[in-house]
NUKEKOL-948143 format. One record per residue (C-alpha): x, y, z; residue in three letters; residue number from 1. Coordinates in Angstrom, 1 decimal. Layout:
<badrens>
> c1 / c2 / c3 / rest / nr
> X / Y / Z / ALA / NUM
...
</badrens>
This chain:
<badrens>
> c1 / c2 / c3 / rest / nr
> 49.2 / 96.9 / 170.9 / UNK / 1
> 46.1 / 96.8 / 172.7 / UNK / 2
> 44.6 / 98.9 / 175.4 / UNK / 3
> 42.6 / 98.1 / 178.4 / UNK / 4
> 38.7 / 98.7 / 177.8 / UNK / 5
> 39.5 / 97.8 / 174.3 / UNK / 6
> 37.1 / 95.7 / 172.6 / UNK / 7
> 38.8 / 93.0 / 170.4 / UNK / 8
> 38.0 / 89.9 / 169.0 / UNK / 9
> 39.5 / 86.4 / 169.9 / UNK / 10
> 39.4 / 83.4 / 167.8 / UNK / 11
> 36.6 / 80.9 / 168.4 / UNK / 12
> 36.6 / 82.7 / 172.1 / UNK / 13
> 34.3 / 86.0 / 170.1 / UNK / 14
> 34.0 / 89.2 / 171.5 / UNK / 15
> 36.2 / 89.9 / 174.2 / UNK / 16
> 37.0 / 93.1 / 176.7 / UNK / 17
> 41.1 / 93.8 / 177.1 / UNK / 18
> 40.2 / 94.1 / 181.2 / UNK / 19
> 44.0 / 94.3 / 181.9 / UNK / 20
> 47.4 / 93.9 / 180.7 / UNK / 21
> 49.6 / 92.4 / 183.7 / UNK / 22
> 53.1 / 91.1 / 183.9 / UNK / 23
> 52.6 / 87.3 / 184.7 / UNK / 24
> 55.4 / 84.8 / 186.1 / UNK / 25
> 56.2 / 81.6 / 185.5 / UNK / 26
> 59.2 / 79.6 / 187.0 / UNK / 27
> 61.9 / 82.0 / 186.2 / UNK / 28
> 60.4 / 83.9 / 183.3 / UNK / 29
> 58.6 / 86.9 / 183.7 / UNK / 30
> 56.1 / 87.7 / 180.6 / UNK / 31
> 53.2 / 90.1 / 179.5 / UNK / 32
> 49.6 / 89.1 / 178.7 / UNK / 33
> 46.4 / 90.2 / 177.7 / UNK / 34
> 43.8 / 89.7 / 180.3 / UNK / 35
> 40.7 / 89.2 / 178.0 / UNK / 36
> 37.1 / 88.8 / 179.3 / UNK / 37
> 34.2 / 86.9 / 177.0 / UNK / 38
> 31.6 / 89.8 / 176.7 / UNK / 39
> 28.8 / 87.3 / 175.7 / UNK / 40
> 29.9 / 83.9 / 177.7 / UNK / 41
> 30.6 / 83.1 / 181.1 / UNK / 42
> 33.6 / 82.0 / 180.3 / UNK / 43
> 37.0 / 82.5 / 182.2 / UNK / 44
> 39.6 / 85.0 / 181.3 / UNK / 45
> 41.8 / 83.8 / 178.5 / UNK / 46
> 45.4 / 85.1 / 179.7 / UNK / 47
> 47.0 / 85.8 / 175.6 / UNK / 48
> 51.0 / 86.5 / 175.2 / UNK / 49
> 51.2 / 89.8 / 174.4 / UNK / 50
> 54.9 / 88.9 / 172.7 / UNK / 51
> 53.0 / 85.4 / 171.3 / UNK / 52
> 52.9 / 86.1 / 167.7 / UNK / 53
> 50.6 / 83.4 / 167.0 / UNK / 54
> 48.4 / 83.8 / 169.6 / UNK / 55
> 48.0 / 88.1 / 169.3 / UNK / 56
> 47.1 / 87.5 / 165.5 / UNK / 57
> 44.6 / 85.8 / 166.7 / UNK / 58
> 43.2 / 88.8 / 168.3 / UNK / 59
> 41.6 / 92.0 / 166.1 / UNK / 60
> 39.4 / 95.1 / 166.7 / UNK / 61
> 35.5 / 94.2 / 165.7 / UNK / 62
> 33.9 / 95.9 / 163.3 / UNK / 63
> 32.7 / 99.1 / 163.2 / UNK / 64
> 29.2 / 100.1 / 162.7 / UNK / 65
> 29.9 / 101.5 / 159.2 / UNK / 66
> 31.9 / 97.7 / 158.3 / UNK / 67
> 28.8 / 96.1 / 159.1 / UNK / 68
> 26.6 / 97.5 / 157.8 / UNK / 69
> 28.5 / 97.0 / 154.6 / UNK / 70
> 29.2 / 93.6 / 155.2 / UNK / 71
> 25.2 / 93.3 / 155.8 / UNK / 72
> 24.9 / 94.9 / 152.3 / UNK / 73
> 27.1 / 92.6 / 151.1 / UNK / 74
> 25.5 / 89.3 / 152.6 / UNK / 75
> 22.7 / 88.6 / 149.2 / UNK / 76
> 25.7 / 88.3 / 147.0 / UNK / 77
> 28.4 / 86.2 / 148.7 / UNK / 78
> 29.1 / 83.0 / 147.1 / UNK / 79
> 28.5 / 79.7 / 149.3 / UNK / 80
> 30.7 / 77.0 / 149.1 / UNK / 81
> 29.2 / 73.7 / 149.7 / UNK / 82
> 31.6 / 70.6 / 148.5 / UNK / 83
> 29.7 / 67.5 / 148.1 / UNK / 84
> 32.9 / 65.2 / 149.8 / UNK / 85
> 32.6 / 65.3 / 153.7 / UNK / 86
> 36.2 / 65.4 / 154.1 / UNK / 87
> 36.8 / 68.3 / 151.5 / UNK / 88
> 33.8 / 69.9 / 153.3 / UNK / 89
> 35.5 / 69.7 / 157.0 / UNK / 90
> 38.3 / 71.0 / 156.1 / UNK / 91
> 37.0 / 73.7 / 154.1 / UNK / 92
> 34.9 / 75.0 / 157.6 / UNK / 93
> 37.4 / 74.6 / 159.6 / UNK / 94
> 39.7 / 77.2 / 157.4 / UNK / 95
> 36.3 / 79.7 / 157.7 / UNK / 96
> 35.9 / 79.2 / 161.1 / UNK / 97
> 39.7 / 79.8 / 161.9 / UNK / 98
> 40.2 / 82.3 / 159.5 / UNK / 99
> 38.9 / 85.0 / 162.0 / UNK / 100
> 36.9 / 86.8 / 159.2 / UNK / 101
> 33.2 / 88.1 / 159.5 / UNK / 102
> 32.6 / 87.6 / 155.5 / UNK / 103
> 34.5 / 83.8 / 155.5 / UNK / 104
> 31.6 / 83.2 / 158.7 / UNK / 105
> 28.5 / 84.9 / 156.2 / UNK / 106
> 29.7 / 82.4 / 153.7 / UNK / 107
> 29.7 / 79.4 / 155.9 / UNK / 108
> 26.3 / 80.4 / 157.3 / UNK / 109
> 25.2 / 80.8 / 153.8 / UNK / 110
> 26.1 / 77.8 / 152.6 / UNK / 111
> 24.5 / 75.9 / 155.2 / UNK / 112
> 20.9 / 77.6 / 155.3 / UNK / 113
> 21.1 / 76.9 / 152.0 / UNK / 114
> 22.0 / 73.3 / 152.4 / UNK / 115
> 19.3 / 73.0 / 155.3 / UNK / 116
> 16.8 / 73.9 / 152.9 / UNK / 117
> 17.6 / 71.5 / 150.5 / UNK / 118
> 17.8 / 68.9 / 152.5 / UNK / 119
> 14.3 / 69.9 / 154.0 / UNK / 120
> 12.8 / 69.8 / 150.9 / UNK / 121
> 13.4 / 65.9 / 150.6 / UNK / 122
> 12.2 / 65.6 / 154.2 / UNK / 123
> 15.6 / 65.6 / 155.8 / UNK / 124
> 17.5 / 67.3 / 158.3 / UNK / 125
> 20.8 / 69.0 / 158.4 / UNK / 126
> 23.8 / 66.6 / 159.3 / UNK / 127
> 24.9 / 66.8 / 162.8 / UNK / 128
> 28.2 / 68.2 / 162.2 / UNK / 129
> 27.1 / 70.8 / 160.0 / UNK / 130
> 24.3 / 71.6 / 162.5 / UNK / 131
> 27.0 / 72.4 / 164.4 / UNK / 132
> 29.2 / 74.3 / 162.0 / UNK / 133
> 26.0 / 76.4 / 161.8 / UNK / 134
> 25.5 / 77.3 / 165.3 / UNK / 135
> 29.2 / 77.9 / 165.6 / UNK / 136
> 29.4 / 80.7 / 162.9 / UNK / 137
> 26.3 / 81.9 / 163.6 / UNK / 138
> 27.2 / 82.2 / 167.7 / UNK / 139
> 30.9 / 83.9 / 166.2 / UNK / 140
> 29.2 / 86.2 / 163.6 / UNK / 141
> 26.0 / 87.1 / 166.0 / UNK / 142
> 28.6 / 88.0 / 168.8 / UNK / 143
> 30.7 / 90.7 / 166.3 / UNK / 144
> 27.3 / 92.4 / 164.9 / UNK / 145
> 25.2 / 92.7 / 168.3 / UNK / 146
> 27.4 / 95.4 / 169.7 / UNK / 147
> 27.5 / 97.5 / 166.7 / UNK / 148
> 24.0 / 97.4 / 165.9 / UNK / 149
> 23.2 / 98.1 / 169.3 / UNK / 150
> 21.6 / 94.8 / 169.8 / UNK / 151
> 22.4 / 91.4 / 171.8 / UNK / 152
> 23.2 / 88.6 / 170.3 / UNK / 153
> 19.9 / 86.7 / 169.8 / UNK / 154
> 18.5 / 89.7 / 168.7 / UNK / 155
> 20.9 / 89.4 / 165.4 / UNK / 156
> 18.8 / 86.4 / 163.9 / UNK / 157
> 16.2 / 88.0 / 163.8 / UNK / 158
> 17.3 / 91.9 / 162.6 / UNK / 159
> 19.0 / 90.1 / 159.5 / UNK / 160
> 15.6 / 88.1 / 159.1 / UNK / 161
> 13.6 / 91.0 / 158.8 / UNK / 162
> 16.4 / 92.8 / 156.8 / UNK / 163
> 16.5 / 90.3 / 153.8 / UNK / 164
> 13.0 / 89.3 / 154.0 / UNK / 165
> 11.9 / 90.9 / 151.0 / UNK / 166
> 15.0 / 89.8 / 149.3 / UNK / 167
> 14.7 / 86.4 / 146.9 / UNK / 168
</badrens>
């Protein structure tokens, strides 16, 4: 169970605040929800079953300072996972992005930059649907690490940047 004030992370919503936990009704059936609040998007609250199985595993506490800054130790050797069949490849990103998992993100970002550069090296650009695979993870990954490393969001680009740059 989660506590108000508690940060948590939501699915593809990111970093969310718990701002209140409220009986709700509906018709004749009176239920409890999580009243979350995007900390880095003017979104809406996202009103989450707190007896919704599904939905609450959806929800988790982020990461500590200490988990990631071993995840950021971790980054130079995680595998990427690029498959050459577009299909295979969509399906394969949508399972990292869903999987609600800072490393699975770190592997699809990965995989991509690395992709981008090849494809820049023959004068091309990324695909449009992995451009957006890429800004997705990265908006989902950037969101998790900023509060930790006592940074905002956009700032996270650029710490990693300078972090691997002397890094081959």
């Amino acid at each position: 169970m989660y506590s108000v004030n508690e940060t948590v992370r939501y699915g593809g919503s990111g970093v969310c605040t718990v701002q209140d936990i409220t009986t709700m009704r509906f018709g004749r059936t009176r239920e409890r929800y999580y009243v979350l609040k995007p900390v880095y998007q003017n979104a809406s609250l996202i009103y989450v079953p707190v007896d919704n199985e599904a939905l609450t595993s959806k929800m988790r506490p982020v990461l500590t300072r200490e988990e990631v800054d071993a995840l950021i130790n971790e980054m130079p050797s995680v595998e990427t996972a690029w498959q050459e069949d577009s299909q295979l490849r969509k399906e394969s990103f949508d399972a990292l992005l869903r999987s609600n998992q800072c490393r699975d993100l770190v592997v699809l970002i990965k995989t991509l930059q690395e992709h981008k550069i090849r494809r820049q090296k023959i004068g091309k650009a990324l695909h449009v649907t992995d451009e957006t695979y890429l800004r997705e993870a990265q908006r989902l990954l950037f969101d998790e690490l900023a509060g930790p490393l006592g940074l905002m969001p956009a700032q996270v680009h650029d710490y990693l940047t300078e972090k691997f740059a002397g890094i081959s």
